[in-house]
Each structure stands twice: as C-alpha cells, then as structure tokens.
N, C-alpha and C positions, 0 to 999 in steps of 0.2 A: 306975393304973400304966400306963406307956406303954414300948415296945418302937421304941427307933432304927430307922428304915427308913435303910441304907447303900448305897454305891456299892461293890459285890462286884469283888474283885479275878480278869479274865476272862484272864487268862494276862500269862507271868513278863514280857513287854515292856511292856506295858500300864497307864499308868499315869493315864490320863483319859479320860472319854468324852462324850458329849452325851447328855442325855434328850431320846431323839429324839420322846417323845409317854408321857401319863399313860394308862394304861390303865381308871382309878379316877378319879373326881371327888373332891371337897375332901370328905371325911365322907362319903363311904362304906360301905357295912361291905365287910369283904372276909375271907375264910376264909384260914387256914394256908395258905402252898405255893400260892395265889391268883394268878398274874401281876398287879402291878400296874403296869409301867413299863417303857419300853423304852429300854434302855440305847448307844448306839451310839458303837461306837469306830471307830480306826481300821484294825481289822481285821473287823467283824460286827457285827452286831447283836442285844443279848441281852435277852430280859427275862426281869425280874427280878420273883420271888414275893415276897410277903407274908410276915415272918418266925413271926408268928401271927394269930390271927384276932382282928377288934377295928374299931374307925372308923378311917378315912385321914386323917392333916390333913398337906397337902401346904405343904414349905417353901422347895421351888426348882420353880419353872416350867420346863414342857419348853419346850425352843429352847437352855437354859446349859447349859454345859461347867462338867462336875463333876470331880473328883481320885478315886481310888480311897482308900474308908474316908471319906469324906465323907456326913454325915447330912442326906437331902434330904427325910425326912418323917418321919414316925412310924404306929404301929399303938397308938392309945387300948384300952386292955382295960376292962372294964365299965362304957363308956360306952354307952349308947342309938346304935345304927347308924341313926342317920336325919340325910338331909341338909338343909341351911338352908333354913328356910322360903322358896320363892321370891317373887322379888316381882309384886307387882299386873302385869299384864301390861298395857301400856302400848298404844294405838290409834297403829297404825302411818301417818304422813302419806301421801297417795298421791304416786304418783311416774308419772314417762313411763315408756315401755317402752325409752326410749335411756339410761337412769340404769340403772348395776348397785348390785346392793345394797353396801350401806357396813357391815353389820356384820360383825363378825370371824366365823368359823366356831366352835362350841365346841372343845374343846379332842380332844374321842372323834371327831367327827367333821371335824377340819382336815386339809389337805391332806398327803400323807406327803411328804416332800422329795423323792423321784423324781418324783411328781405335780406340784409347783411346779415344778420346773423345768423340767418338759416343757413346762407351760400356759406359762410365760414364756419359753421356745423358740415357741413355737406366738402369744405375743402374745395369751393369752386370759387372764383372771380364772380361776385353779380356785378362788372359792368359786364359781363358776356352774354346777359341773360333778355332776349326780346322784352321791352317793358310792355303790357297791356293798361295799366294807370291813366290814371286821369294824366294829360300832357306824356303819356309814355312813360311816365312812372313805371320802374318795377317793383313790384308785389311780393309780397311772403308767394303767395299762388304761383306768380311767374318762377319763381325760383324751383320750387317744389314741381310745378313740371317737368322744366328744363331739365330738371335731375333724373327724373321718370321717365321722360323721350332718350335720354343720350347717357343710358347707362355704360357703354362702352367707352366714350371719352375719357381722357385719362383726368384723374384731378389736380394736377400739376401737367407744365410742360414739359416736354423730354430733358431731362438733363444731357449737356451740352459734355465733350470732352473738355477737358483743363484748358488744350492749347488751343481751342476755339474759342472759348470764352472766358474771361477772367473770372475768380471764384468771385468777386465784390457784386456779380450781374447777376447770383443765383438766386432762386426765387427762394425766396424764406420760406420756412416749413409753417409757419405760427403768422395767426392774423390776431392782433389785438385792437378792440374798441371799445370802447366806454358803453355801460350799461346805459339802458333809457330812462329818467325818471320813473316811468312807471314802474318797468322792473327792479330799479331798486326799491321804490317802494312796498313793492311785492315781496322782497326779499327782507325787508326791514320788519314787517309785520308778520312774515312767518316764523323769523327768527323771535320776535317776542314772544310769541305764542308758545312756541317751543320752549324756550326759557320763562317764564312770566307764568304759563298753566301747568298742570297735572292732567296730561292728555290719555284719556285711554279710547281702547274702540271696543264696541260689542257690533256683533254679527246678527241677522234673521235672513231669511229666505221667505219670498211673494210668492203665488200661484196667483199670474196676472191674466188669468182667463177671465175669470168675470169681466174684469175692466177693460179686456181689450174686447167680449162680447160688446159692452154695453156702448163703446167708442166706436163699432165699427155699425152698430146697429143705427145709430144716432148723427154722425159724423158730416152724414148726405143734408139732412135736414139741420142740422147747427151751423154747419155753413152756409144753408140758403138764408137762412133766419139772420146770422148776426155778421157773417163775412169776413170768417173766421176760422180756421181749423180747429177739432176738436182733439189737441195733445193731454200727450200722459200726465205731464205737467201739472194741469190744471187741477188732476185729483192728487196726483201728491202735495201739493198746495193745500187743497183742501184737508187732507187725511192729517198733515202738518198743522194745519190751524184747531183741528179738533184737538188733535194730543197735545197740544203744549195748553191748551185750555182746560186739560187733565191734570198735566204735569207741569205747573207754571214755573220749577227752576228752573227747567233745560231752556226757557223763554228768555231770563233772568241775567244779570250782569254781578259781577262785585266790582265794591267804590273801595278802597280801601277795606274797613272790616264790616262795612257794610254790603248788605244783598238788595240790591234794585230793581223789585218786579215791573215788569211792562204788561199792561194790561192793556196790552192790543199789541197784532202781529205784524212787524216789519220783517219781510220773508224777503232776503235776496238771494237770488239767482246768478250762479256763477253762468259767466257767458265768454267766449273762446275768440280771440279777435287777434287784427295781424301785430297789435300794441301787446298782448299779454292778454291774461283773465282778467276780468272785468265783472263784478260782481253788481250789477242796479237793482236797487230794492221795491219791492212791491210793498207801497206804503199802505198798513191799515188793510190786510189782505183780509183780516175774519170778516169784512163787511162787501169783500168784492163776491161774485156771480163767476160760473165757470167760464161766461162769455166777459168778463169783463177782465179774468184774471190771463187769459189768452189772447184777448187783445192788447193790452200793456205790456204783455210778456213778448209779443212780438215788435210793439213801439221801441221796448227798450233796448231790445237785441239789437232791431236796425242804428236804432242811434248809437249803439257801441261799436259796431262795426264798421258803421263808416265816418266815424270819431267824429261825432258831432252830441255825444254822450254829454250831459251837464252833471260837475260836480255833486248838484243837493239829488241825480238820480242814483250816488251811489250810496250817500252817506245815510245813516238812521236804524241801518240794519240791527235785529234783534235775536235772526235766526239765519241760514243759512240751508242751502240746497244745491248740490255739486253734481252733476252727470258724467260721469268717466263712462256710462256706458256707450254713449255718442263717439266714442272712441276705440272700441271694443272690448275695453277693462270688465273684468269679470269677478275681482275682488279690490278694494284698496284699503287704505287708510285716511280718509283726509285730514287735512290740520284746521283745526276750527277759525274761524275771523275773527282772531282778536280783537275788542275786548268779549265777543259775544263768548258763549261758554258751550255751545254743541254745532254740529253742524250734521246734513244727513246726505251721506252718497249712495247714491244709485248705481246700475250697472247695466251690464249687454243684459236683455233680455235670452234666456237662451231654451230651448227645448231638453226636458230631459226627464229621464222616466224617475217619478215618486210615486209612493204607495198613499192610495185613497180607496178605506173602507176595506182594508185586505187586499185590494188589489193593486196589481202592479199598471199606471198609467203613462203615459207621456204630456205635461203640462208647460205652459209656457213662464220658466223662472227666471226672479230675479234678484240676485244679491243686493242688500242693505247695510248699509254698515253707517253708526252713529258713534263716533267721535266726541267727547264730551270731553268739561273740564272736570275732574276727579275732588276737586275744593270745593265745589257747589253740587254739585251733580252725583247723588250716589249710585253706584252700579246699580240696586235693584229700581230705583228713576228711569237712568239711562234704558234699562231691559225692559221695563215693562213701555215704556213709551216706545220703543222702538216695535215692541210685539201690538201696542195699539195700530200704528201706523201699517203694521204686516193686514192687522183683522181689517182694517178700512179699505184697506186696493183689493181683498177678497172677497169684501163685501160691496160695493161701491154704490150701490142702490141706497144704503143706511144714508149715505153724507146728503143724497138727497132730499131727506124726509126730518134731518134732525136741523 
C-alpha cells in the first residue's frame, strides 16, 4: 500500500510553487512528520513532512513548478527501506587543474538558488564551492567566502589554443537560470508599486544619542529580565506606532476611490535571507511591550532565515520598516509595499560633528528617509510624520511614559 506525497495548500492566495530541492533520495526510508521536500512559492519557503513512514519514490524532480494537490511522490508502506543498489564506481579520466568538474552535484548537496546566483553574479562555477549545508548543501555564505578566500583564481578557466581544443568545448561567457518564485514575486510587486503609486521620498536626520544612552544603560538588565536583546528596533517600532496614530494616512491603503484606515498597526519588518527580502509582520504592534516587540522580531527573523517562515507571518502588513543600514547604506530611496502607501528606511548609524546650542559637536547620526505614496499621502503628512518619528528616538524616555 502506498500513501500520495502532495503539494499542501500554504495559504488562501497561493496556488503553485517549485520544489525548490528533495530533502530524501529516490527510496529512502523516511519516518511520519519526516521533512522530506522543500516547497517554495512565491511568498516562503516550506517544507513539507512525510505523510507516514515508509520508502520515497520520487515522481517530479526538484527545479518544477508544481500546482497545489498535485502528487509529486509517494510513501511505499511495507516495503524494505533500502536504496538502489549503487553502481560499480567508475575510474575517473584525469584532467588539468584548468578543467572544472563536469558532473552535476547530487541532488542533497546542489547548490540552493541564493547560492547560484550569487556564484553567477561572482562568474564562478558553485559546484566548486565546499558546501557547509545541511547534507553539504552549498549556501549563498559558502559561496560568498569562497569568493573572499580565493580572490586570485581566475573566473573562468584558461582558454585553450584553437588546435588544442575545439571552439564547441569553450566555456560560455553567460550563465542563465530561471528566477525563484520568490524573487519574482519580489519583482512583480515592486514593479506595481512603481507603476500603480505616486512615489516620492522626503529626508530627516536622528541624533541617536539618547537612545543609544538609554539601550546601553538598560540592555544588561532587559536581557536578564525577558531573555532578550534590547535593539534599536524596538524604539523605532515604537516611535512608528506613535506617529501613524498622529497621522493615520501614512497608516491607510486606497480601495479603488476609496481610503481605508487601519486602526491598529501591522508594522512589517523587512528581513535579508539566502531566498530574498522577506518582510513578516508584526501584528497589532500599538499593543506589543519593547520586550514583546524584540522577541517576535527575533522569532520571525529565525523562521525567515531558515525558511520555515509561514505565509499568514507575512501577509496583513499596514506599514513598513527597511534597514539598509545593516549594510552600510548611508542614504536611499525605498519603494513602498504595495498596496501599503509609506514605508520608513533607516541607515548606518555614523558619527559626525553638528551644531548643538552654538556649538560645534560630534553625535551619533542617522539618516531617515520615508517614501510615500503622493495620492494619499501629502508631502506636508509625509514631513511632519517623519520629523515626529526624528523627535521620539531623540527623546526616547517620552514613548515610555505616553
């Protein structure tokens, strides 16, 4: 008797996804509730268990786009768990050290799609690249070393003269692969946004002295207390939730020719993963605690990163929050999350002398910049909410006591 292995329906929009890699080889055994495959759509990436314990026999290869309720294997019940005899192991031809290997990587250890396409930004081969991965996966990270240990390697191999090698054996200059659902989705929503809103940006600048006194002062005892870090985050969240409680458009959506207040803040957080950006929301944030809005903020990070994220943690969002400065960005532009109508970026914190009182100081700043949609949102909105948001991380004692 054998037991359908399906494609699980991962929330109400969702209606395809890729198998983004087999977790299991062809015959197998695998236990109940077992992860055996990774599911990826174009909101996360899910994998998906074992519906009982039994042998694998695999019927769609990872790399295809599957339909939801589609049977892409099965679970064999009392058959023998042992996989195909392998075959005779074959004496490998020798080669130069300018030839990279020609065979494919297995299927537990091939490269994750964050990983290919960093190596094909980079102009390297990632099956070359040590995998560290679960089963010896290689990793966007593995890749990104490799490149940083062995900057002398060439990124192609030597080209050969004519009468040594036939021109047909040349290694192509161009790698092409198929975007990832995700990133096309990424791609599809920023292109709306683009087209679909009236984007503009306004600028402020923070003196984040206070708040980083009042974090460093307090930091030792919030984490003995809640077992937690106490990040910048937590007050920009919070400074975020005051001012849209100011200014409830930048909060606000348009339906058609109607305007759709949210009275209550679903604040998501863009988060940086080997998949793409990944934005989970922090639902109903005006009624979280700086320890409660720091510890979801670190549940949700880990679940994006190591793609075990659930669809309903990204969807519902109302507002937006971007850190480019975790990267060193010191000014940008972001693009809002469509349909939401603002979104607010952050940046490198940086030292730099301003005048306080006549005097000339050295403080610790940091660029702000709020992106709005221009149909809803009018510039003196956008300015003053963004100059609320400057007065709260300068003052940071207020959010405590209001």
């Amino acid at each position: 008797m054998a037991v359908n292995l399906v494609v699980p329906s991962v929330g109400e929009s969702i209606t395809e996804g890729t198998i983004a890699q087999w977790l299991k080889k062809d015959g197998d055994a695998v236990g109940a509730d077992e992860p055996v495959f990774e599911l990826e759509t174009e909101k996360a990436t899910t994998a998906v268990p074992a519906p009982s314990s039994g042998r694998l026999v695999i019927a769609v290869p990872q790399g295809q786009t599957v339909k939801v309720g589609q049977v892409v294997g099965r679970i064999e019940d009392g058959v023998a768990a042992t996989r195909p005899a392998a075959a005779p192991a074959k004496k490998e031809p020798e080669t130069t050290p300018s030839k990279a290997p020609a065979a494919v990587a297995p299927a537990e250890t091939a490269p994750s799609p964050a990983a290919r396409q960093h190596a094909a930004d980079a102009g390297i081969d990632a099956r070359l690249v040590p995998g560290t991965g679960r089963g010896g996966r290689i990793t966007k990270e593995d890749v990104r070393q490799f490149v940083e240990k062995r900057p002398a390697l060439p990124l192609e191999p030597p080209i050969e003269p004519a009468s040594a090698k036939p021109p047909a054996e040349a290694k192509s200059r161009e790698t092409r692969q198929p975007m990832t659902s995700i990133r096309q989705r990424i791609a599809e929503r920023l292109v709306a946004a683009q087209h679909s809103a009236a984007i503009l940006t306004t600028f402020n600048e923070a003196d984040l002295s206070a708040v980083l006194a009042l974090r460093t002062r307090y930091k030792e005892a919030f984490q003995k207390k809640h077992g937690v870090s106490l990040g910048l985050m937590a007050f920009f969240v919070r400074a975020c939730v005051e001012a849209l409680r100011g200014f409830p458009a930048v909060n606000a959506r348009l339906d058609g020719t109607d305007i759709v207040y949210h009275n209550y803040c679903n604040i998501g957080v863009a988060v940086s993963t080997e998949r793409g950006l990944m934005v989970p929301v922090l639902r109903d944030a005006q009624d979280m605690s700086f320890a409660q809005v720091e510890k979801r903020l670190a549940e949700l990070a880990e679940k994006a990163r190591s793609g075990k994220i659930a669809v309903d943690d990204l969807q519902g969002g109302t507002f937006t929050i971007t850190n480019g400065g975790v990267f060193g960005s010191l000014v940008s532009t972001p693009i809002i999350n469509y349909p939401q109508v603002a979104i607010l970026g952050l940046h490198k914190i940086q030292e730099r002398p301003i005048a306080v009182n006549g005097q000339v100081v050295i403080r610790p700043m940091m660029y702000v910049a709020l992106s709005y949609d221009h149909r809803l949102v009018d510039g003196q909105q956008a300015v003053w909410f963004l100059v609320r948001v400057k007065e709260l991380m300068e003052d940071p004692a207020s959010m405590l006591v209001t």
